[in-house]
PDB file of N, CA, C and O in Angstrom:
ATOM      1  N   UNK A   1       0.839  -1.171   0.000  1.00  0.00           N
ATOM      2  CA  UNK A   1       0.000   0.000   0.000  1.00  0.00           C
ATOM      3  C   UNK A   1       0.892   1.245   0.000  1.00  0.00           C
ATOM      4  O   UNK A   1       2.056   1.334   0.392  1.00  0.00           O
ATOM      5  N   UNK A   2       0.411   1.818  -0.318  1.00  0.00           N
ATOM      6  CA  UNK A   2       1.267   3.421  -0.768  1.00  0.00           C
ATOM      7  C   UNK A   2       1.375   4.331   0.120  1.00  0.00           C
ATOM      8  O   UNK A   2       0.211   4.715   0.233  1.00  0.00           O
ATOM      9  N   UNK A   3       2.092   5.025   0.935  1.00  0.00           N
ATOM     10  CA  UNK A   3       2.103   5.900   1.974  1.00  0.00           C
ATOM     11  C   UNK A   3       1.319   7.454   1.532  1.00  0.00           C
ATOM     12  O   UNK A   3       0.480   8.180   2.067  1.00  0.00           O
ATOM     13  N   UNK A   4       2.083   7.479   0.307  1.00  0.00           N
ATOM     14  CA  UNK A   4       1.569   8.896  -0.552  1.00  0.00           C
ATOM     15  C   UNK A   4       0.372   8.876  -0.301  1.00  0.00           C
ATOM     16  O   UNK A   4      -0.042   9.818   0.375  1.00  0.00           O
ATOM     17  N   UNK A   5      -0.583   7.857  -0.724  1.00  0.00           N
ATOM     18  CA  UNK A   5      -2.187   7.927  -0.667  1.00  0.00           C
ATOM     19  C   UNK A   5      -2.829   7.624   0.805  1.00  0.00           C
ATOM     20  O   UNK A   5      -3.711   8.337   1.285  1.00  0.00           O
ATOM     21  N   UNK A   6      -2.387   6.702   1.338  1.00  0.00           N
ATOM     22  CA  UNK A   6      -3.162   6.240   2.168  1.00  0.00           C
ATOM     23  C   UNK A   6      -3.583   7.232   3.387  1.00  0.00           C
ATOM     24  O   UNK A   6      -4.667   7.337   3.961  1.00  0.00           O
ATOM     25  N   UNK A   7      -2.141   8.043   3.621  1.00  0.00           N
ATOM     26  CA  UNK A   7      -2.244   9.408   4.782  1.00  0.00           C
ATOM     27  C   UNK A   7      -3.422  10.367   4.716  1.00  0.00           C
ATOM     28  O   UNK A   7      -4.183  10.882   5.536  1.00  0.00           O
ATOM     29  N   UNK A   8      -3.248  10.394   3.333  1.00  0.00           N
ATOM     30  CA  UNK A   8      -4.265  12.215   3.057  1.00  0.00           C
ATOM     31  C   UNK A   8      -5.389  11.902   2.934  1.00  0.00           C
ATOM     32  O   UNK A   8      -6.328  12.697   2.924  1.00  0.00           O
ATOM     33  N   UNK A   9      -5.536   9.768   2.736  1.00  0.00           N
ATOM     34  CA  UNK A   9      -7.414   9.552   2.533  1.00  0.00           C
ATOM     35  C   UNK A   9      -7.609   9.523   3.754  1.00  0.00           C
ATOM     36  O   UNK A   9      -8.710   9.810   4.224  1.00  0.00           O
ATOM     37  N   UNK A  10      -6.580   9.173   4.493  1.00  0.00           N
ATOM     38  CA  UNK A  10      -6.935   8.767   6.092  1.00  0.00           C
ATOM     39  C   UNK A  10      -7.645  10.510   6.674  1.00  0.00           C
ATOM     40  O   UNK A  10      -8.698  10.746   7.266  1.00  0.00           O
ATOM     41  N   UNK A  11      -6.716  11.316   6.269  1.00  0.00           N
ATOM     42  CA  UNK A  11      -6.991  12.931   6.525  1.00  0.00           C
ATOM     43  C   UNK A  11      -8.180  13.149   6.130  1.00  0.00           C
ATOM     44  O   UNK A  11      -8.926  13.243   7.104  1.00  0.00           O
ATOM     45  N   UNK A  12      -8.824  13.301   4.948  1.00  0.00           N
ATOM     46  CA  UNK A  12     -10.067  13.484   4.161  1.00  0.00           C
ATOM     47  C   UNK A  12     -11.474  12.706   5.242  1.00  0.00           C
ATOM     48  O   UNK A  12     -12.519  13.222   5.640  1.00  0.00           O
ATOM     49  N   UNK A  13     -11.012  11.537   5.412  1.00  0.00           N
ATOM     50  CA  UNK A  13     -12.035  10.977   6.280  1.00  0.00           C
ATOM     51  C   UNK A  13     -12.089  11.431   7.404  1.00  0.00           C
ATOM     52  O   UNK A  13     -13.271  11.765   7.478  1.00  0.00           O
ATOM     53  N   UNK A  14     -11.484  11.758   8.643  1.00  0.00           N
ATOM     54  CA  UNK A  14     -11.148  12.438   9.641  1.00  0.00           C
ATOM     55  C   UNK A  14     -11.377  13.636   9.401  1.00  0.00           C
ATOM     56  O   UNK A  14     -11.568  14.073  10.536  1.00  0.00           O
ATOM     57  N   UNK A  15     -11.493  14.493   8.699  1.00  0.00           N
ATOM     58  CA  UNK A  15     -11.818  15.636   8.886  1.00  0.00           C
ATOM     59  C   UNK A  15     -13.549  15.545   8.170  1.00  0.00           C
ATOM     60  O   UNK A  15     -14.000  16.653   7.878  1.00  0.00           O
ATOM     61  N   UNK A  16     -14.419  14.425   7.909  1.00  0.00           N
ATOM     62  CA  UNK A  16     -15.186  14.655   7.279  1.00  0.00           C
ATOM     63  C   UNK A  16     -16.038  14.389   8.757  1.00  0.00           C
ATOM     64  O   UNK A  16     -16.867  15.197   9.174  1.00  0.00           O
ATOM     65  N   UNK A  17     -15.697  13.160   9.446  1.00  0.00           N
ATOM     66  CA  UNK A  17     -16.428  12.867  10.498  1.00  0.00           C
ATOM     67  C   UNK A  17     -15.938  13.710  12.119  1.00  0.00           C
ATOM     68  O   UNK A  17     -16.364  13.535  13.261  1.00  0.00           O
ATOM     69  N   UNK A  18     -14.907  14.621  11.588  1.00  0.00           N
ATOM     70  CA  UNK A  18     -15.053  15.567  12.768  1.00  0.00           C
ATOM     71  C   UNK A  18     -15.944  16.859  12.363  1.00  0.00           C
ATOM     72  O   UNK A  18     -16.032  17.817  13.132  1.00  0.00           O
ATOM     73  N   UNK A  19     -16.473  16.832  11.352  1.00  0.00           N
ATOM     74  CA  UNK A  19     -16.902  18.208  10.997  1.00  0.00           C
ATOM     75  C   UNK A  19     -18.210  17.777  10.642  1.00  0.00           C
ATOM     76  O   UNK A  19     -18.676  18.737  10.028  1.00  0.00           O
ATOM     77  N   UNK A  20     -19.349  16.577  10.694  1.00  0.00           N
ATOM     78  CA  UNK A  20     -20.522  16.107  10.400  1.00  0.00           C
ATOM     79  C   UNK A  20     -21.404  16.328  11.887  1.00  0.00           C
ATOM     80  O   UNK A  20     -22.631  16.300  11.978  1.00  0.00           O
ATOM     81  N   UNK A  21     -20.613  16.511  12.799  1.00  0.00           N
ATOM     82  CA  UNK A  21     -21.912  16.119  14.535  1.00  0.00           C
ATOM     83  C   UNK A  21     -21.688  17.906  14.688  1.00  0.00           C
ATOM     84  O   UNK A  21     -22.326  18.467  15.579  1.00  0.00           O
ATOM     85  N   UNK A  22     -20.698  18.799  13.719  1.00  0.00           N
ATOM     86  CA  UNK A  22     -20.977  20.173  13.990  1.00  0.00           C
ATOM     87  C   UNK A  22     -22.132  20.559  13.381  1.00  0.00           C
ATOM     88  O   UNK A  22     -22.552  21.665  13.722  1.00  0.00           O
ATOM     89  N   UNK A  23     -22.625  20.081  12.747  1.00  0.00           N
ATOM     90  CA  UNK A  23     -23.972  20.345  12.089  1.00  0.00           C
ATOM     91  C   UNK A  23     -25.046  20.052  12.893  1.00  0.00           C
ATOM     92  O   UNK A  23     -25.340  19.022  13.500  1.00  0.00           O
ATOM     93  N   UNK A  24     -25.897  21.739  12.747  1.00  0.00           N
ATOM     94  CA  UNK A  24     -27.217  21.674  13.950  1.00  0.00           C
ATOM     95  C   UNK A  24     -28.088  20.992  13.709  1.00  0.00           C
ATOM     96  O   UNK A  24     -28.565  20.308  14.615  1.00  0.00           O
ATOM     97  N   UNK A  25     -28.779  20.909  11.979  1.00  0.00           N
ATOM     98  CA  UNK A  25     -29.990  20.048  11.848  1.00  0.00           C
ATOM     99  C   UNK A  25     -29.812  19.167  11.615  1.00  0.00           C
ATOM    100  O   UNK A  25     -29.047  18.891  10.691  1.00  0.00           O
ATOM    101  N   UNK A  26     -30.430  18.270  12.337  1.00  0.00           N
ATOM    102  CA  UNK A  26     -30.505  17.050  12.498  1.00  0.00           C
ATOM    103  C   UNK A  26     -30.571  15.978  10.955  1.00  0.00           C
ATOM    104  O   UNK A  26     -29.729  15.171  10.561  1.00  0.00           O
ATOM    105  N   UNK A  27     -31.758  16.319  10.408  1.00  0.00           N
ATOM    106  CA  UNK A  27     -32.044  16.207   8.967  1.00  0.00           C
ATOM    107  C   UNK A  27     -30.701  16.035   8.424  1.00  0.00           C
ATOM    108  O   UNK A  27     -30.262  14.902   8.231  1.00  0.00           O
ATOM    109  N   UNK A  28     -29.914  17.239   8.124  1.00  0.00           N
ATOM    110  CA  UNK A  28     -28.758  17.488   7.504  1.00  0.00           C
ATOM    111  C   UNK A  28     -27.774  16.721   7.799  1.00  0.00           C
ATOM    112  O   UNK A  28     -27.062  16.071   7.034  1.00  0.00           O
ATOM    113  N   UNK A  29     -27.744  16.799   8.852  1.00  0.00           N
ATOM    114  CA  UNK A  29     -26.739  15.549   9.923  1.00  0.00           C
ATOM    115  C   UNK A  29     -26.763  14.708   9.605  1.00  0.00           C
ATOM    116  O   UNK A  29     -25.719  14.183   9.217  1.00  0.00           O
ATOM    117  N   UNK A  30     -28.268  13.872   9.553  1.00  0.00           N
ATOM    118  CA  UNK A  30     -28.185  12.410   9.024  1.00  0.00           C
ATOM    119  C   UNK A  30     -27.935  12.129   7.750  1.00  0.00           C
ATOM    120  O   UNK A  30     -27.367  11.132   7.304  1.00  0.00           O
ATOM    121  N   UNK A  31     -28.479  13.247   7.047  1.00  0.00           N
ATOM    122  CA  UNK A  31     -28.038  12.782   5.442  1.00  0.00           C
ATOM    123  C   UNK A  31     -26.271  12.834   5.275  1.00  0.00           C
ATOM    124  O   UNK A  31     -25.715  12.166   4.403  1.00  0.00           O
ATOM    125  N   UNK A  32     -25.460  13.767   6.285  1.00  0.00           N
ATOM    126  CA  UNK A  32     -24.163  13.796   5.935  1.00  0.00           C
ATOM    127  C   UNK A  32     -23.626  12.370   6.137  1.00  0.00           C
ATOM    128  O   UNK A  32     -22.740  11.788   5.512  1.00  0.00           O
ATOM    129  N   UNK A  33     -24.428  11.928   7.229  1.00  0.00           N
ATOM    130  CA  UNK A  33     -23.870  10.664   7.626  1.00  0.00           C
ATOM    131  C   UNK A  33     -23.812   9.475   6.912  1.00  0.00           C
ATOM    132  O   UNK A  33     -22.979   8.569   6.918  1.00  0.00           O
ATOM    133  N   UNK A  34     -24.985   9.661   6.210  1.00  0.00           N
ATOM    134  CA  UNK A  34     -25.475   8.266   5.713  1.00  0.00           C
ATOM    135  C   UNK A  34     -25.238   8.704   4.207  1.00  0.00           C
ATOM    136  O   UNK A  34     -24.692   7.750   3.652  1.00  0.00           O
ATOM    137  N   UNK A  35     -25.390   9.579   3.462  1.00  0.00           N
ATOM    138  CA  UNK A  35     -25.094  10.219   2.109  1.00  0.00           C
ATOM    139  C   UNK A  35     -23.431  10.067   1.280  1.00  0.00           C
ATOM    140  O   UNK A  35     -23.042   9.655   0.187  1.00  0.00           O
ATOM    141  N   UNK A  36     -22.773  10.674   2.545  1.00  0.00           N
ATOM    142  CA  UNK A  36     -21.201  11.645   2.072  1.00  0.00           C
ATOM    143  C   UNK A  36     -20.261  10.393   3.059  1.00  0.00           C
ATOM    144  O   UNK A  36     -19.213   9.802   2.799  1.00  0.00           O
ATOM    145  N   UNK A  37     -20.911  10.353   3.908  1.00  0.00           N
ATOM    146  CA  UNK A  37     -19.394   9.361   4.952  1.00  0.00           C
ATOM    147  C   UNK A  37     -19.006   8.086   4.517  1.00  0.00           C
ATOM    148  O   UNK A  37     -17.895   7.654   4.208  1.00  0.00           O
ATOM    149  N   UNK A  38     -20.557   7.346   4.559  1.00  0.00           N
ATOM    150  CA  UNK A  38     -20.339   6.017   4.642  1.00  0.00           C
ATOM    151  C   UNK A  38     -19.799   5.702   2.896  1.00  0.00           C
ATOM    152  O   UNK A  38     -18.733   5.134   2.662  1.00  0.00           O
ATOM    153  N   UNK A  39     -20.721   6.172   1.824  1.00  0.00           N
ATOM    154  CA  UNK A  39     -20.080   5.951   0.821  1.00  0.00           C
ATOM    155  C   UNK A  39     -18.461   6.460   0.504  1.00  0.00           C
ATOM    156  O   UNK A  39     -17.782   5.920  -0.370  1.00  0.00           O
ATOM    157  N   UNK A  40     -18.060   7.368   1.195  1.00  0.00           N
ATOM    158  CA  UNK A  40     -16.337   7.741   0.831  1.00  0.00           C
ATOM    159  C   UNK A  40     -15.613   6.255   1.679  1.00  0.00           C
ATOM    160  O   UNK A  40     -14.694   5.577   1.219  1.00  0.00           O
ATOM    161  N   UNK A  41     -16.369   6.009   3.083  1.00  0.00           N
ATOM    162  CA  UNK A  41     -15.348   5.416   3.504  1.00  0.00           C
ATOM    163  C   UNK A  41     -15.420   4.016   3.302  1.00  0.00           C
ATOM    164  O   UNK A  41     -14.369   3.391   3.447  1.00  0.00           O
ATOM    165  N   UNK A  42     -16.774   3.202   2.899  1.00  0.00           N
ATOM    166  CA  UNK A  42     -16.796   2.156   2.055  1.00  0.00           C
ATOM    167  C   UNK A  42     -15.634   2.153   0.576  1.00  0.00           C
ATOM    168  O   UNK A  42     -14.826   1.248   0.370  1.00  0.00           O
ATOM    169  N   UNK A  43     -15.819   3.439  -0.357  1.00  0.00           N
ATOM    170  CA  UNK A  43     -14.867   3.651  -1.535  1.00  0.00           C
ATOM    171  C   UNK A  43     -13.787   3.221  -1.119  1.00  0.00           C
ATOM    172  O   UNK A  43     -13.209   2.261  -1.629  1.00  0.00           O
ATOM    173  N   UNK A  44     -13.307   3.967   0.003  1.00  0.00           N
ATOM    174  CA  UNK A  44     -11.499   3.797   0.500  1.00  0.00           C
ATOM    175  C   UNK A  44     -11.004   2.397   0.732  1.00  0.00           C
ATOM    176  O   UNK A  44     -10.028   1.801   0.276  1.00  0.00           O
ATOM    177  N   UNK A  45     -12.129   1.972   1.725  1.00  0.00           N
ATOM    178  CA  UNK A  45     -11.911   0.720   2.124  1.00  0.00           C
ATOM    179  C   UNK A  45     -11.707  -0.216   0.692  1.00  0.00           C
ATOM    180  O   UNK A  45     -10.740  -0.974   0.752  1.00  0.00           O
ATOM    181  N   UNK A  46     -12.662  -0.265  -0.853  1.00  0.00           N
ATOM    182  CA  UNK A  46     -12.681  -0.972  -1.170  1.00  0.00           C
ATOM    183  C   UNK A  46     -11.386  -0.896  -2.254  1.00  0.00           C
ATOM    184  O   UNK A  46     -10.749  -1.835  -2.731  1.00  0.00           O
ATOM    185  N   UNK A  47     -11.211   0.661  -2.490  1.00  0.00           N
ATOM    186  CA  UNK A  47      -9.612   0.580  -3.218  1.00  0.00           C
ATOM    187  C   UNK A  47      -8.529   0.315  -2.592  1.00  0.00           C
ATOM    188  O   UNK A  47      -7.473  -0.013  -3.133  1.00  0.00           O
ATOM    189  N   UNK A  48      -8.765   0.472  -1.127  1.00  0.00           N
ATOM    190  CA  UNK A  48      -7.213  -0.279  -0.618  1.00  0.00           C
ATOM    191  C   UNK A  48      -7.062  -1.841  -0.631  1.00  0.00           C
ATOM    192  O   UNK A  48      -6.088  -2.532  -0.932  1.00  0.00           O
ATOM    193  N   UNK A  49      -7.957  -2.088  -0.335  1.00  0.00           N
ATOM    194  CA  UNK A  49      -8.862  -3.737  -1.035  1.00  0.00           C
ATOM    195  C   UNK A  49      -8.071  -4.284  -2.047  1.00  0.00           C
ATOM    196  O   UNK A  49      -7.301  -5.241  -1.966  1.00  0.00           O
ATOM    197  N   UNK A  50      -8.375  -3.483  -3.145  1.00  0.00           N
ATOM    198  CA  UNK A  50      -8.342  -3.829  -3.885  1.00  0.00           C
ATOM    199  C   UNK A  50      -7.187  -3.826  -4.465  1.00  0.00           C
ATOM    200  O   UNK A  50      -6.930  -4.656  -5.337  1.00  0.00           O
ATOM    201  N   UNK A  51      -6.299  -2.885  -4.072  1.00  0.00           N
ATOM    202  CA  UNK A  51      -5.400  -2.344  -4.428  1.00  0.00           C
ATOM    203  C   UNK A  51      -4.190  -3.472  -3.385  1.00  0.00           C
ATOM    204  O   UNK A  51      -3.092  -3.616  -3.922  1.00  0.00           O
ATOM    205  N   UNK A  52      -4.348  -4.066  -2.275  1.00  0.00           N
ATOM    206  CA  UNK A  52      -3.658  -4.537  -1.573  1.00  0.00           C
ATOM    207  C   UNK A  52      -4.029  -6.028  -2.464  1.00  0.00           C
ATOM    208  O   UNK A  52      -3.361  -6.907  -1.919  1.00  0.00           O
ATOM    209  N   UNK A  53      -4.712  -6.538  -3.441  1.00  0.00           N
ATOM    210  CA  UNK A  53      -5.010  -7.718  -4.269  1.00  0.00           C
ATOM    211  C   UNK A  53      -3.434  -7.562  -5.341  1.00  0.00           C
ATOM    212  O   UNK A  53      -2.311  -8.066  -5.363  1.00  0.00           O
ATOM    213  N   UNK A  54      -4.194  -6.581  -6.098  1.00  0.00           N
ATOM    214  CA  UNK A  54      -2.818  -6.554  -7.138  1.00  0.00           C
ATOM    215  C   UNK A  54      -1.849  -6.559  -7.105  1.00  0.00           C
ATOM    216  O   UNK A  54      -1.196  -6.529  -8.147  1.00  0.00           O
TER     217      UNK A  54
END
């Protein structure tokens, strides 16, 4: 696995789920959660996946 990449996705995610429970409405909140998080961090998971295959 690649150091270059793996740091700054690790960063991108971490700053997505420290900055989602700052959000007041609730509504909004949940869609960040369930919309924007889980699909980036499913993605990551599945290119390092995948990427740790080849």
């Amino acid at each position: 696995m690649q150091q270059a990449i793996f740091w700054p996705t690790l960063v991108v995610l971490a700053g997505a789920s420290a900055t989602i429970p700052v959000v007041q409405n609730p509504t909004t909140r949940h869609l960040l959660y369930w919309v924007v998080l889980s699909p980036l961090a499913l993605g990551v998971v599945s290119a390092f996946w995948l990427a740790g295959i080849r």
